[in-house]
C-alpha positions as CSV (number, residue, x, y, z in Angstrom):
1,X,43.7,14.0,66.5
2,X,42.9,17.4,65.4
3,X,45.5,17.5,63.1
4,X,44.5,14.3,61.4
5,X,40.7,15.9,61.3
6,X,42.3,19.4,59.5
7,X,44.2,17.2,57.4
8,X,40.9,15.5,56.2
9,X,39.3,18.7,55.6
10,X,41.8,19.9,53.2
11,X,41.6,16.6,51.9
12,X,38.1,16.6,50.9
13,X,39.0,20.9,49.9
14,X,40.9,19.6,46.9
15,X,38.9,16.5,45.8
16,X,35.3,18.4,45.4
17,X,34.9,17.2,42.0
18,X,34.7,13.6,43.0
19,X,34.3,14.0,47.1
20,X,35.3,11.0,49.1
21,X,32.6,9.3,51.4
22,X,32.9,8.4,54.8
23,X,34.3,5.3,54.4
24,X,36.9,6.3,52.2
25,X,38.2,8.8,54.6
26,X,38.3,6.5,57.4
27,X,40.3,3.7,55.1
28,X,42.7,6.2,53.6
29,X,43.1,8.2,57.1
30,X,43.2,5.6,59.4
31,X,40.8,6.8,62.1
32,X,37.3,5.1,63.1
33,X,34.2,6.4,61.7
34,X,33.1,7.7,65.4
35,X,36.3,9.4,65.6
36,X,35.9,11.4,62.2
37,X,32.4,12.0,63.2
38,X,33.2,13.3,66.5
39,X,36.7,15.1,65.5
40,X,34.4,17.1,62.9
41,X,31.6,18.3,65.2
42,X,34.4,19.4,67.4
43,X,37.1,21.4,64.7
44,X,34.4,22.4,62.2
45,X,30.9,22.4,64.2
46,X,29.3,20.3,61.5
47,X,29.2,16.8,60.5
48,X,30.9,15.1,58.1
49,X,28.2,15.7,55.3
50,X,27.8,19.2,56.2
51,X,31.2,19.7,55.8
52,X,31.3,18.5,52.2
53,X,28.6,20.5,51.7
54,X,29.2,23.7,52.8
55,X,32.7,23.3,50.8
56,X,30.8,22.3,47.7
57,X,28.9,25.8,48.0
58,X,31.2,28.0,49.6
59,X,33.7,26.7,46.4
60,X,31.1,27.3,43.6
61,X,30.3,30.3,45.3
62,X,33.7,31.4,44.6
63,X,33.7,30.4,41.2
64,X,30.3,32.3,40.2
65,X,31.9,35.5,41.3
66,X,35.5,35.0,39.6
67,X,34.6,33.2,36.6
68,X,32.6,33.0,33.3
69,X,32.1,29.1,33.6
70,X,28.4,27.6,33.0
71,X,26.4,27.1,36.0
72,X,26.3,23.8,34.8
73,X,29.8,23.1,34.8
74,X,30.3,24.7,38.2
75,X,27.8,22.5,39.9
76,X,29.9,19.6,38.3
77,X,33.1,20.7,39.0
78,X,32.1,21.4,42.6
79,X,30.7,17.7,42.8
80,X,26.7,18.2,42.2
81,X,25.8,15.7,39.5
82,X,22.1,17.2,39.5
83,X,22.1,20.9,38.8
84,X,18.6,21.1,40.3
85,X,20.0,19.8,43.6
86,X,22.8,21.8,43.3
87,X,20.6,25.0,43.0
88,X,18.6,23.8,45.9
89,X,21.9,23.3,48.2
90,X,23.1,26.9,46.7
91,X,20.1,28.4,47.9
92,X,19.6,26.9,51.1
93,X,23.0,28.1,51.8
94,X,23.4,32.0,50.4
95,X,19.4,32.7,49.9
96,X,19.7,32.9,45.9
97,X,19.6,30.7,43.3
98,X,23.4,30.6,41.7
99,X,22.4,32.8,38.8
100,X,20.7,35.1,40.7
101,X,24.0,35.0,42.8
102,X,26.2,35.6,40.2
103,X,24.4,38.6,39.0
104,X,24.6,40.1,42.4
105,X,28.2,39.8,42.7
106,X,28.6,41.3,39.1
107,X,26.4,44.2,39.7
108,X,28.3,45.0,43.4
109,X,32.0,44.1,41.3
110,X,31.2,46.7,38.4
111,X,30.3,49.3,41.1
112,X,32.9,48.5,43.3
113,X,35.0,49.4,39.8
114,X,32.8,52.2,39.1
115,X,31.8,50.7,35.7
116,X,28.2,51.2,36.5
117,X,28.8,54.8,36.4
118,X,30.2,55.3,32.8
């Protein structure tokens, strides 16, 4: 079963930009809907919407650091179709806002790089 559950994850890992729900998992995966909510609390310590979530963020995160791409076409590429709810989610998870974010990460990349100092 757990396999089937990591298998899921990295489903829903590549398909951020149009996430599955619940019951598409269960039809496409074959497993019940109290398995996939049980087999999640128990590989990933979240639910199944947590999950999702967290992905959605921890994914965006990683583009706001590596990339020049609109906030606004993050959040949609990351599944948000709301950018305010997306900055809400953001924040919840990392404490900033994604721009303020973003900034952070450039500021601590250019020292890292020592370009602050020239």
């Amino acid at each position: 079963m757990s396999y089937k559950i990591f298998k899921i994850g990295e489903y829903i890992r590549m398909n951020l930009n149009n996430p599955p729900t619940k019951e598409m998992i269960c039809e496409k995966f074959s497993i019940t809907d109290y398995s996939l909510r049980k087999g999640f609390k128990e590989i990933f310590g979240l639910s199944f919407g947590d999950y999702t979530r967290n992905q959605k963020i921890k994914t965006a995160a990683r583009l706001l650091n590596n990339s020049e791409h609109l906030i606004s076409t993050i959040s949609e590429c990351v599944g948000f179709r709301n950018q305010s709810r997306f900055a809400e989610a953001f924040k919840s998870q990392y404490g900033l806002n994604p721009k303020t974010f973003r900034d952070a990460c450039k500021v601590k990349n250019d020292n890292f790089y020592g370009f602050a100092d020239q």
